[in-house]
Structure formats: C-alpha cells, structure tokens
C-alpha positions in Angstrom: -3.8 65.3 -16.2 -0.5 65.8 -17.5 1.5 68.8 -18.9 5.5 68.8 -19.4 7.7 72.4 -19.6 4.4 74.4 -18.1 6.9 77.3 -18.6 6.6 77.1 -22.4 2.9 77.5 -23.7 3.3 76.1 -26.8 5.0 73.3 -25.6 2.6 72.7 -22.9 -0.8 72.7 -25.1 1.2 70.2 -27.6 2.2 67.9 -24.6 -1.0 68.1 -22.3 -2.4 65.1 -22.1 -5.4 63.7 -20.6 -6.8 60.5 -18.3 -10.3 59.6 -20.0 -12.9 58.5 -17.7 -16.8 58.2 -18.2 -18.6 61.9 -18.8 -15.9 62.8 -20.9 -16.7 63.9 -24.8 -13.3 63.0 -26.9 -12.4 62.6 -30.7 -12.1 58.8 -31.6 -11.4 57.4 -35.0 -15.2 55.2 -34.9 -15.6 52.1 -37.9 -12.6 50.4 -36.7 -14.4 47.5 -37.0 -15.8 47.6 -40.4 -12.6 49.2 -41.2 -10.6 45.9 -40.6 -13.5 43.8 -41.9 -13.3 46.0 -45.0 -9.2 45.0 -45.4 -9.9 41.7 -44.8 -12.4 41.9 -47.6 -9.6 43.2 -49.8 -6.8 40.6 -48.6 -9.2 38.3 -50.0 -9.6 39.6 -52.7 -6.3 39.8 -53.9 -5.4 35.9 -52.7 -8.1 35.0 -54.6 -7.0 37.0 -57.8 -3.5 36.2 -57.4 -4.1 32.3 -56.9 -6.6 32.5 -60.1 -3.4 34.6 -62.2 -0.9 32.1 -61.3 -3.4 28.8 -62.0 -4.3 29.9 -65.5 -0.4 31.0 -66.4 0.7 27.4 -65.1 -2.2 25.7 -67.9 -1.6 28.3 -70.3 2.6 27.5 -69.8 1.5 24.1 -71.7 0.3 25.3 -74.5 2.5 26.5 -78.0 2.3 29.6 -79.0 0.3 29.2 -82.3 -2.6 27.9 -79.6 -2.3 31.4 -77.4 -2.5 33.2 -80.5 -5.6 31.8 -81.4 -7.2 32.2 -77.2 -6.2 35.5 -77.6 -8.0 36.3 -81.0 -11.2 34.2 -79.8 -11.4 36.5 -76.6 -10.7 39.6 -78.2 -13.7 38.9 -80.4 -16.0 38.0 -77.3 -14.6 41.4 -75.4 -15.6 43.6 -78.5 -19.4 41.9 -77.6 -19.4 42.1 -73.9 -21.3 45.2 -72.4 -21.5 43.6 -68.7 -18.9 45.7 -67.2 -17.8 42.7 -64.6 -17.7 40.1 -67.5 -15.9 42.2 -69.5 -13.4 43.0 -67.0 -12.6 38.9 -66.7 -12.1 39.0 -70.0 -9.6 41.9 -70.5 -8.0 40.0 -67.2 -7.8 36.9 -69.6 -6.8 38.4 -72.7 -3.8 40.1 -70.7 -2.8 37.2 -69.6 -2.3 35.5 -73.2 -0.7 38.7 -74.4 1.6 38.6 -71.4 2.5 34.7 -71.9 3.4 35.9 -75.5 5.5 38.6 -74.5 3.4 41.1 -75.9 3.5 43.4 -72.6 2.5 47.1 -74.2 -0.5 45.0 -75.3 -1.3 42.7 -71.5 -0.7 46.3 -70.0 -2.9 48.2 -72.0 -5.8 45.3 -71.1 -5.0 45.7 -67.7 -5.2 49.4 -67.6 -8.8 49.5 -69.2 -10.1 47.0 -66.3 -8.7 49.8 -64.1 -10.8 52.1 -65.7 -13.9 50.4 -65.3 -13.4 49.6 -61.4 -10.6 50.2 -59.1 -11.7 47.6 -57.0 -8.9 44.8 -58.5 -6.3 44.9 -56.2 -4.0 42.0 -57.7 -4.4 44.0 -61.0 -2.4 46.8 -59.4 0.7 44.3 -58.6 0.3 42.5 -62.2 1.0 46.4 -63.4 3.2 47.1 -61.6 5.4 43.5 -62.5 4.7 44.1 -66.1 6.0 48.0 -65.9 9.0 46.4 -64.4 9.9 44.2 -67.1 9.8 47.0 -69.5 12.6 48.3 -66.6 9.5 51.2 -66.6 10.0 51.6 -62.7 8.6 54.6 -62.3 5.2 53.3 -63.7 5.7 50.6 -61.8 6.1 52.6 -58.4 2.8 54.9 -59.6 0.9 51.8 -59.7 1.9 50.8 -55.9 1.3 53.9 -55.0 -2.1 54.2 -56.5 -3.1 50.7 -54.5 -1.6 52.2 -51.0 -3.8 55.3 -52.0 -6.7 53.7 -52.8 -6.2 51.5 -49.4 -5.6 54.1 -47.4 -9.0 56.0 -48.8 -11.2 53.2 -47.7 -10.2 53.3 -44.6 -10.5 57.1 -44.0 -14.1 56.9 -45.4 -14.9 54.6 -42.7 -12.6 55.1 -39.4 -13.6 58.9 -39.1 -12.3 60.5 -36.6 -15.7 61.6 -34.8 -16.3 63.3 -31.7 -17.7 60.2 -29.1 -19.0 60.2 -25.4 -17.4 57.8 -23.1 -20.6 56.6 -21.4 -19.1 53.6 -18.8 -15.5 52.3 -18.6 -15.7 48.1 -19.0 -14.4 46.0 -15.9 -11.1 45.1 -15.8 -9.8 42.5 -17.8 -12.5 42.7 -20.3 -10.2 43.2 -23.3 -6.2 42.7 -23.5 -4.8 46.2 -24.6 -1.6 48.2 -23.6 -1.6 49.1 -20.2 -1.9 53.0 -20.6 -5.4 51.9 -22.1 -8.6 51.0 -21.1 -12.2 49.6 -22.8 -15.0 52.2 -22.6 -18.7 52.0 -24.0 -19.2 55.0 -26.1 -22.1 56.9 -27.3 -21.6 59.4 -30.6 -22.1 62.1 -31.1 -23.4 64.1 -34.4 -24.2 67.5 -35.9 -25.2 67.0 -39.1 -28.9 67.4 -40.7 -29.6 64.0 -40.8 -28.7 63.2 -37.3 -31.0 66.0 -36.3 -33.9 64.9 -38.2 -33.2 61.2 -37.2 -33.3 62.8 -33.4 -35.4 60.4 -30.9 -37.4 62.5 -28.5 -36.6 60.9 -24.9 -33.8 58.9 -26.0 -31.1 61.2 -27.7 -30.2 64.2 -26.4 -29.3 67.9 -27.8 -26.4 70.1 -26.6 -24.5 73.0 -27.8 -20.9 74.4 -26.5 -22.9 76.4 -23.9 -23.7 73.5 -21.9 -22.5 71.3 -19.7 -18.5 71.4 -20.2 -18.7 71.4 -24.3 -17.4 74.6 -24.8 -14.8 73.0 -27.3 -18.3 71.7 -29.5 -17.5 72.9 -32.7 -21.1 72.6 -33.8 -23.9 74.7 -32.7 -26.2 71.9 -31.8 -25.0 68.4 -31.7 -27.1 64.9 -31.3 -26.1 62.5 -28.6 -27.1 59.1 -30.2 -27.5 57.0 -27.7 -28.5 54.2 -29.7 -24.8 54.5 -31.3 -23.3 52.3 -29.0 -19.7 50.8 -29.4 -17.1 49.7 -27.0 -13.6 51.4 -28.0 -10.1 51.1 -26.3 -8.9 54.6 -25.1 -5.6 55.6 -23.9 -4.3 59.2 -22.6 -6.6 62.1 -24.5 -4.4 64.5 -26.7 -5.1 68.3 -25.9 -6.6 68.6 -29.6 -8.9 65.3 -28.9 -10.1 66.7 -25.7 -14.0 68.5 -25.9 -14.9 67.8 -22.7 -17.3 66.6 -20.8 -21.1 66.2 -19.7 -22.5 67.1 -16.5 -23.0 64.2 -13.8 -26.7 64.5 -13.8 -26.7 64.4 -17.7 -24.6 61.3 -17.5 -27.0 59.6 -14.9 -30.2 60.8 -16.7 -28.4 59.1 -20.2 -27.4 55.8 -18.3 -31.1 55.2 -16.5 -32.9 55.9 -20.3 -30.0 53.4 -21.6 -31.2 51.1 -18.7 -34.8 51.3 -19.4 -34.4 51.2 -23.3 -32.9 47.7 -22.7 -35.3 45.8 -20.1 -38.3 47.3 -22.3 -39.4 49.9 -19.9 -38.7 53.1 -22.0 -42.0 52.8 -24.5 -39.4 53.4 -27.6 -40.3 49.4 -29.1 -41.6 49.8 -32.7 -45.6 49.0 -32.6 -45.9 44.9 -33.8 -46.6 44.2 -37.8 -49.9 43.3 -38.4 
C-alpha cells in the first residue's frame, strides 16, 4: 500500500493506492474483449463501406450526366417501393451517390440523413456527411456529424466494458501475458447484485455476501452474487482508493477455489442431466 502527503486527507484518499493480490474484491472495467471484438466489427464495417463508396463513384465517373439523371430517377422510383428497411437504406446510399456525382449535395445529404434515421449503425455514412457538409463550407455540420460517430463509438463501448465490481480469484504465473510492469494477469470471478443474478444463483457453486462479511464493508449492494462460473483472466495494475471494496476471507477464498477445482474434473454434481 501506498499513500503520498499522509498529512493532507484529501490528498491522501485521492493518492492511495493499492497492490492487488488474490482475495481481493476491486472495480474492473469487464467486456474488454467483446469490446475490442465489437470495434473491430465496426472498422470493418466502415472499410467495407468506404471501399464499396469509392468503387461505384470511380464506374459512375464514366458515365455523362444525362445517364446519372436517369440512375437516379430509376432508383428513386424503386426507393418509393422498398419497405425492407436494409434494402431501402442501399438504396438511399445509391441514390446519394448519383445526386452527389451531379453536384446536387442538399439532395445526396438529405438521402444520407434519412439512412441515418433508420439505423445508426453506417459508420462510413457519418464521414460521407460530414465530406458533403464540408463542401457546402457547412463546418459546423460537418464537425456535429464526427461528433455524433465518436459518440456513438464511445456508447458501445460503455454498454459493454462496464466497470463492475470483480474478485481476483488466482494471480497467473509469471510471464503468462506481456503487460507493463506495474501489472499483473489475474483470474477473476464477478460479482453481481442485481435480480437476475439472484434468481440465476447456483446453490453450492455461487456464493452470497453482503458488506457485513468478510472485508466488503465498501459492497454497495445489500446482497451480492459471487458467479463463480463468470470466469475471465484480466490484467491489473495498482488499485485506486475508489476501486478498492476489499476483500474475502482466506477460508472463503479456499472454500471458492476447491468448488472451482471440483466443478472442473467433474466431481462437484453440477453437470446438466444427459438429453434423452
């Protein structure tokens, strides 16, 4: 444990910091995983719809503009048809393109706009905005719309990297994972107060605890799950004051580790009965 200027309490709960070993019950931003899964998913996403823009405006560059005219009024008729909300986006995408390659831009940003409105989930449509409000030296727009896609971004990733509160159930031998050296691997357990956790509570395998015991005084729930099945190895470094709950007993640590033990060589009797 560290504190800095003990003299000045303020300054000393803002600095303290803590060493996290096993037992210890800490706030960890859990979903890191699916969190960078889910930006890769959205890189993707926008190479792919950039590298389709910039394909069709190459072709579409060949053609007069008596031709685009006539694209444009074929697939204005077909989106006045289209009920399929991703078909019609695709073609609201396509008709703003053939306004755009006409210089019609109040018209290409008003098609790109309503395929906004029917998902959010476009994110090269955000920087075609953006471009187009910038033509119109509309900059202000355009910044909005860059500011909506880091917004949006930035949402995701809350939903799924939580900050939860986690037990550190067994720190992983050395060299397991390359991280800074003021860090170190742990497997982790979570932790959970809400109703479904409760009702989704596995009699001899999770656990129940409450601020009274143990070293949870800082348990901001009145009862709170230990889902042991809710495994995930997580690099920790030095434990913030504010992060800090605190920690299980030793023997509710060893009685956790031997059910985890027996749970995985088959011995605990928690197998799901065969399908017959």
């Amino acid at each position: 444990m560290v504190t800095m200027n003990p003299t000045i309490p303020w300054m000393q709960e803002k600095m303290w910091m803590h060493e996290p070993k096993a037992r210890d019950v800490i706030v960890l931003s859990l979903g890191v995983h699916e969190a960078a899964a889910a930006l890769h998913a959205e890189a993707q996403a926008f190479q792919k719809g950039i590298q389709a823009y910039f394909q069709e405006k190459q072709a579409l560059a060949r053609l007069p503009l008596a031709r685009l005219r006539t694209l444009q009024l074929s697939e204005e008729h077909r989106l006045a048809q289209e009920q399929e909300p991703h078909a019609r986006i695709q073609t609201l995408l396509r008709v703003a393109m053939l306004c755009e390659m006409q210089d019609n831009l109040p018209a290409a940003i008003l098609r790109l706009e309503s395929a906004l409105e029917i998902s959010a989930e476009l994110p090269d449509v955000y920087i075609r905005l953006s471009s187009l409000y910038e033509r119109q030296k509309r900059y202000a727009a355009a910044l909005t719309k860059y500011q909506e896609r880091a917004a949006r971004l930035q949402e995701k990733v809350a939903r799924i990297a939580k900050p939860r509160p986690v037990l550190l159930l067994r720190k992983a031998p050395a060299g397991y994972r390359t991280l800074p050296s003021n860090y170190a691997c742990f497997l982790c357990c979570g932790l959970s107060s809400s109703a479904a956790a409760r009702r989704s509570y596995i009699e001899g395998f999770d656990e129940k605890v409450t601020p009274e015991d143990d070293n949870l005084m800082h348990l901001k729930a009145p009862e709170s799950v230990i889902r042991l099945g809710f495994l995930e190895w997580m690099p920790v470094g030095p434990v913030k004051a504010a992060a800090y709950i605190g920690s299980i007993s030793p023997t509710r640590h060893l009685r956790l580790m031997k059910k985890l033990s027996l749970y995985l060589r088959g011995r605990l009797g928690l197998d799901a009965p065969p399908q017959t």
